[in-house]
C-alpha positions in Angstrom: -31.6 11.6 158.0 -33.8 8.3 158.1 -33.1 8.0 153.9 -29.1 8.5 154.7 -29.4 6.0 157.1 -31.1 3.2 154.8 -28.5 4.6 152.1 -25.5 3.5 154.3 -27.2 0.6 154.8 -27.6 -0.5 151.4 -31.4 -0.8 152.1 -33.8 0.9 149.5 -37.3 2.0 150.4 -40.8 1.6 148.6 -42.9 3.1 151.5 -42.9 3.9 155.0 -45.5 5.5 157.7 -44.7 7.2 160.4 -47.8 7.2 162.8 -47.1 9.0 166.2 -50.1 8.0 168.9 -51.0 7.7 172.4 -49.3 4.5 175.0 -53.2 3.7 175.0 -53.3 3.7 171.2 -49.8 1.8 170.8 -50.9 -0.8 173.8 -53.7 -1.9 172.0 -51.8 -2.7 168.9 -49.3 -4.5 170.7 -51.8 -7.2 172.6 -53.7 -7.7 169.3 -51.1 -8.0 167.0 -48.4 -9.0 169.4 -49.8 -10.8 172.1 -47.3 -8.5 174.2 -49.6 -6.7 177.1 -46.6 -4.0 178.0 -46.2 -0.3 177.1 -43.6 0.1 174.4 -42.2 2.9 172.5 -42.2 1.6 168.6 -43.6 -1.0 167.4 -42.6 -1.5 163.5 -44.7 -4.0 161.1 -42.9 -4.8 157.9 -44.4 -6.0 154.3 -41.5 -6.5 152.3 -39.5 -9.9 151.9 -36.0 -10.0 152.8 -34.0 -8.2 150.2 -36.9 -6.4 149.1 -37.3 -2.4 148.8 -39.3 -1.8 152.7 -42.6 -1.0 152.8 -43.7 -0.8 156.3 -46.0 1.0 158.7 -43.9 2.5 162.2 -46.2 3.4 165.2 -44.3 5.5 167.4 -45.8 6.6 171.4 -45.3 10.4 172.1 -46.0 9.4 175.5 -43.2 7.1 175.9 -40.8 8.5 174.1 -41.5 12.0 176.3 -41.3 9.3 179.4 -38.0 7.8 178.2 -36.6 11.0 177.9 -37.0 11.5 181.0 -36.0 8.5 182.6 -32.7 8.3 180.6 -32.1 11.9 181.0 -31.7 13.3 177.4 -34.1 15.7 175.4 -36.9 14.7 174.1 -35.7 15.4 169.9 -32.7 13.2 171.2 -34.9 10.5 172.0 -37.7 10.7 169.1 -34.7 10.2 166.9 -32.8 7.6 168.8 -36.3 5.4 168.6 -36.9 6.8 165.0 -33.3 5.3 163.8 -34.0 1.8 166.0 -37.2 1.4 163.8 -35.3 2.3 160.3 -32.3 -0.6 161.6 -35.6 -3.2 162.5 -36.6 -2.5 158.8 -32.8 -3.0 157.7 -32.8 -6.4 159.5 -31.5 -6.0 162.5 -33.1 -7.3 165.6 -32.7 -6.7 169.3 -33.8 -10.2 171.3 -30.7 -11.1 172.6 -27.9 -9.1 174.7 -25.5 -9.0 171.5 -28.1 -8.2 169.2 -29.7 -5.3 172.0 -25.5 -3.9 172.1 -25.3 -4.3 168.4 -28.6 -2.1 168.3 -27.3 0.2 170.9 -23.9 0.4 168.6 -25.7 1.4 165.6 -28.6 3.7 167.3 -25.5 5.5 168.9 -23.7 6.0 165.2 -26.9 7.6 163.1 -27.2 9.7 166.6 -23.5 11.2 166.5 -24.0 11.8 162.6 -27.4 13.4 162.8 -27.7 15.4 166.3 
């Protein structure tokens, strides 16, 4: 699903890990590396240039993606995917700072969901 998704998005891929931890675990990454001190649910560290096939680690929190869930009031699988897809779009350049970015996200997020689940 994530390869179909780079695929449609004319993005190739050299390497990319997947590395599910804890909030505490994902935390600490994001003050040192960061400088955010907030609980997140991905955080996704590219090497590649721009154009470049991505190489790229993703950390991904079980906890707050089994939180989310939750609080959004969808399954968990729903979830893990809908944050596994907004990493893959980070790596295929798009961003989520401001409002039309973040609905643009949404936009996209919502298509791989409908094609995949």
């Amino acid at each position: 699903m994530v390869l179909t998704l780079f695929r449609q998005e004319e993005s190739k891929i050299e390497h990319i890990n997947y590395i599910f931890c804890t909030d505490e675990y994902l935390l600490g990454l994001n003050q040192q590396y960061l400088s955010h001190d907030t609980l997140t649910d991905i955080i996704t560290f590219h090497y590649h240039r721009q154009g470049q096939p991505v190489h790229s680690d993703v950390y991904i929190s079980w906890d707050r993606v089994k939180e989310n869930a939750q609080n959004f009031k969808t399954t968990y699988r729903r979830e893990l995917h809908r944050v596994i897809f907004h990493g893959a779009l980070h790596l295929c350049g798009y961003k989520d700072k401001t409002a039309k970015d973040q609905k643009l996200m949404r936009q996209m997020e919502d298509k791989y969901l409908s094609l995949f689940l």
